[in-house]
DRENZATOR-317355 format. One record per residue (C-alpha): residue in three letters; x, y, z. Coordinates in steps of 0.5 Angstrom, whole numbers, plus 2048, in hexadecimal, padded with zeros to 3 digits. Each point is the difference from the previous one (the first is absolute). Layout:
N
ALAXYZ...
//
This chain:
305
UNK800800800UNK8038067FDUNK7FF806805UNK800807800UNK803804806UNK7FD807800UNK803805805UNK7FD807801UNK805805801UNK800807802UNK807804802UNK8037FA803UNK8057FB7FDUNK8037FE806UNK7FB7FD802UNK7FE7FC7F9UNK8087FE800UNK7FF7FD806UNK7FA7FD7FEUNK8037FD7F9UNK8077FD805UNK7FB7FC803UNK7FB7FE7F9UNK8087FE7FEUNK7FE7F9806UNK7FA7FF7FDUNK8007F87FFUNK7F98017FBUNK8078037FAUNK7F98017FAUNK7FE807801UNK8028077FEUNK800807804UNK7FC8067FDUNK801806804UNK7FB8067FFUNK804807803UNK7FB805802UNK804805802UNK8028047FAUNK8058017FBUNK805801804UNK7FF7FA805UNK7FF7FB7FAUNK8078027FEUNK8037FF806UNK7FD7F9801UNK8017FF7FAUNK808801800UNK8007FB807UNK7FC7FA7FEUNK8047FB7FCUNK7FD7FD7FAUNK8007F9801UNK7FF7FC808UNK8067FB801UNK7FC7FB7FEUNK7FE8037F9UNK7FA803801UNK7FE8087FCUNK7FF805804UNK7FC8077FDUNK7FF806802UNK7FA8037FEUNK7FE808802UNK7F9801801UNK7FE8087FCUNK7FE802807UNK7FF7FE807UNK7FA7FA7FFUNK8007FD807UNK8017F9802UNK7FA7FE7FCUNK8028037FAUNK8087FE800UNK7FD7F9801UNK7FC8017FAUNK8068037FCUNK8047FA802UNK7FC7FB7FEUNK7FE8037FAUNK8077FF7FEUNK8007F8801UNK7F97FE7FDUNK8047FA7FEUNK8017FD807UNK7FC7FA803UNK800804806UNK802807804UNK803801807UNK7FE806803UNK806802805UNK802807803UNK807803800UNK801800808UNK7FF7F8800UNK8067F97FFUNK7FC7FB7FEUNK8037F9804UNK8037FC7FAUNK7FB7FA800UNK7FA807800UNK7FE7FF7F9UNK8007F87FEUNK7FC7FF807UNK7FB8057FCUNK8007FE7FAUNK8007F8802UNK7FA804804UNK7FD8027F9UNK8007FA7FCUNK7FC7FC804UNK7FB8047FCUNK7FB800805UNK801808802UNK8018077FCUNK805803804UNK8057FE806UNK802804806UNK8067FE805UNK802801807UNK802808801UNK806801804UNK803806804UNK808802802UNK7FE7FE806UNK7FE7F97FFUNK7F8801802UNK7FA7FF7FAUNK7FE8057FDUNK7FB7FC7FCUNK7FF7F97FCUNK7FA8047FDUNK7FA803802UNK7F9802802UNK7FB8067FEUNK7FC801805UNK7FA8057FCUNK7FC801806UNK807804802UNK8028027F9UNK8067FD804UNK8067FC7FEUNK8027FB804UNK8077FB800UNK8007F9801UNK8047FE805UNK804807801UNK805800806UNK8007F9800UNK8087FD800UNK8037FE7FAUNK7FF7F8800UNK7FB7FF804UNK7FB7FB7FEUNK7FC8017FAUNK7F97FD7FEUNK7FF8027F8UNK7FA7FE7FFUNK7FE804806UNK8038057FDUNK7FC8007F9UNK7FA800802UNK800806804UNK8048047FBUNK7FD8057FCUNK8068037FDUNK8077FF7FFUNK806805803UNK8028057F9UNK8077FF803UNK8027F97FDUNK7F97FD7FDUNK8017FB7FAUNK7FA8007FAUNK7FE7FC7FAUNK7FE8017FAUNK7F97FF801UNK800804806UNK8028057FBUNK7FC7FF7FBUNK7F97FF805UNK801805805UNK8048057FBUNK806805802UNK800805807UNK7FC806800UNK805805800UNK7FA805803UNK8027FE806UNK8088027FFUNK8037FD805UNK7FD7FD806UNK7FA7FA800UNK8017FE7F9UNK8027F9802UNK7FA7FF804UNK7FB8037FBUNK8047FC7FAUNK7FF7F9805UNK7F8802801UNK7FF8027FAUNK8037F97FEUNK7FB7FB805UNK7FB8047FDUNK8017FC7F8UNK8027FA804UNK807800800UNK8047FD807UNK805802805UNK8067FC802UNK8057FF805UNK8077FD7FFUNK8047FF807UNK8067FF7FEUNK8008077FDUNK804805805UNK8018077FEUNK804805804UNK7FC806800UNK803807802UNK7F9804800UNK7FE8077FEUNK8088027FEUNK7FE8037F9UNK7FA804803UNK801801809UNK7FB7FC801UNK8047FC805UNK801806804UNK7FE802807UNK7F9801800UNK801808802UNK8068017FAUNK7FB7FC7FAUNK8008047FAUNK7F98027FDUNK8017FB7FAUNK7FF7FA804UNK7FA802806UNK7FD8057F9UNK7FF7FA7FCUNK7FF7FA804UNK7FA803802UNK7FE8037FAUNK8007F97FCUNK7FD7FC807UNK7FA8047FEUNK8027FE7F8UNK7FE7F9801UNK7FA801804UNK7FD8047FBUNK8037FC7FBUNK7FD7F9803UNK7FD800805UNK7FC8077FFUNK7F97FE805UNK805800806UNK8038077FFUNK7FD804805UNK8037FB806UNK8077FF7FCUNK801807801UNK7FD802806UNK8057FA802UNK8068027FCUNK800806804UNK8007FD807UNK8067FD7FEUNK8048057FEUNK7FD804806UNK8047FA804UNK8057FF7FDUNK8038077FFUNK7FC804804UNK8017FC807UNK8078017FEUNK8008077FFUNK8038007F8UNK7FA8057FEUNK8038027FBUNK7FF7F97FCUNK7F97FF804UNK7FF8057FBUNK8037FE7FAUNK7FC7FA801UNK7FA803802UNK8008047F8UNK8027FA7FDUNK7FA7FD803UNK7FB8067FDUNK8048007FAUNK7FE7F8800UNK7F8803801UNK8018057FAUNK8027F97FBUNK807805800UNK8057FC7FCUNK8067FF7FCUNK807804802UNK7FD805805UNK8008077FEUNK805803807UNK8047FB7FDUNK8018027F8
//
């Protein structure tokens, strides 16, 4: 199974170096990269100039430019826009070092041919689970980590783990070809933030399912392209702005009956996690992504063009 790797750039090539360093282990040798740089000009040039144009093992590495700051959604669909031949495509972010034995445990994962699409076990520095995948919690217009905190090796039950997941995490999650060809590309309204969670809802909705693959770990940085991995009281507007606002997106966008609860309930997490901390300033960076969300705002926001 010939694979595409697609990574979504934006002014941080030691990252994406790392990252290759670490696809150089792969023990699944059938992919190639495709790398799209949302950062400019100038930003493409020096990614360019840095990577090599082949791994070690003989895999192509290309770098391609986005013509402006597309997000992650719009990266993602420029990637796989320029692998349409692949069997396969592996969603994967810059700030991440796959084990070696990641990408044949997924694609073993997803030739037994009973799911469209495989996530794996998310992992931080500090050896706790960020995530073996997900549930959306509409009522909340929350998403909620499976198995966040727990210690990497601990005993994993993967049946469990697929029929409680509704989504994958965007940071490593494996598609297939029918995945693509049923559920579509990812809406790049939503910009950054969420888009993940919208594709794989919108993918149960066709009849397409979710797997998982527990022998797949990736070490996962988190949050160091935006600065979502910071304090809470020094988190950036983008983040807080657009995780609530796209929170609200998919509400309206599947589960529009219960948007009156979801956003009342929105606002009281936001209330609790930045509020009771004293970050008022990102309570209301979140507080006018949520209203931005009411509005049906989307796309790239105009504060931020």
């Amino acid at each position: 199974m010939h694979v595409a790797i697609v990574i979504v750039g934006f002014k941080n090539p030691d990252d994406i170096v790392e990252c290759l360093r670490a696809l150089e282990e792969a023990t699944h040798s059938n992919f190639e990269v495709i790398i799209c740089e949302n950062g400019g000009a100038e930003a493409f040039r020096v990614l360019r100039d840095c990577l090599p144009q082949c791994l070690r093992g003989g895999q192509q590495v290309r770098v391609v430019a986005a013509p402006s700051n597309v997000g992650f959604a719009g990266g993602v669909n420029i990637g796989i826009a320029n692998v349409p031949s692949a069997d396969a495509w592996w969603l994967l972010n810059p700030d991440t070092a796959p084990e070696p034995g990641a990408l044949a445990a997924k694609v073993a994962r997803l030739k037994l041919g009973d799911c469209d699409a495989v996530g794996c076990t998310i992992y931080k520095p500090d050896g706790k689970v960020q995530s073996h995948g997900g549930r959306w919690r509409a009522w909340l217009a929350r998403a909620e980590s499976i198995g966040i905190g727990e210690t990497l090796g601990s005993a994993v039950n993967p049946a469990r783990i697929e029929r409680k997941q509704s989504y994958l995490n965007g940071a490593a999650m494996l598609v297939g070809r029918r995945f693509l060809s049923v559920a579509g590309t990812m809406r790049e309204e939503y910009f950054l933030y969420c888009e993940e969670v919208e594709w794989c809802l919108r993918a149960a909705k066709k009849g397409l399912r979710l797997g998982y693959a527990p022998e797949a770990r990736v070490l996962h940085a988190q949050g160091t392209t935006t600065g979502a991995a910071k304090d809470v009281r020094s988190r950036p507007r983008v983040p807080v702005y657009l995780s609530a606002r796209n929170a609200v997106l998919i509400t309206r966008d599947h589960y529009v009956l219960r948007l009156p609860v979801a956003t009342l309930a929105l606002a009281g997490q936001l209330l609790l996690r930045y509020g009771r901390r004293g970050a008022w300033r990102q309570l209301g960076y979140g507080i006018s992504g949520l209203i931005a969300g009411v509005r049906n705002e989307r796309g790239v926001p105009r504060w931020l063009t």
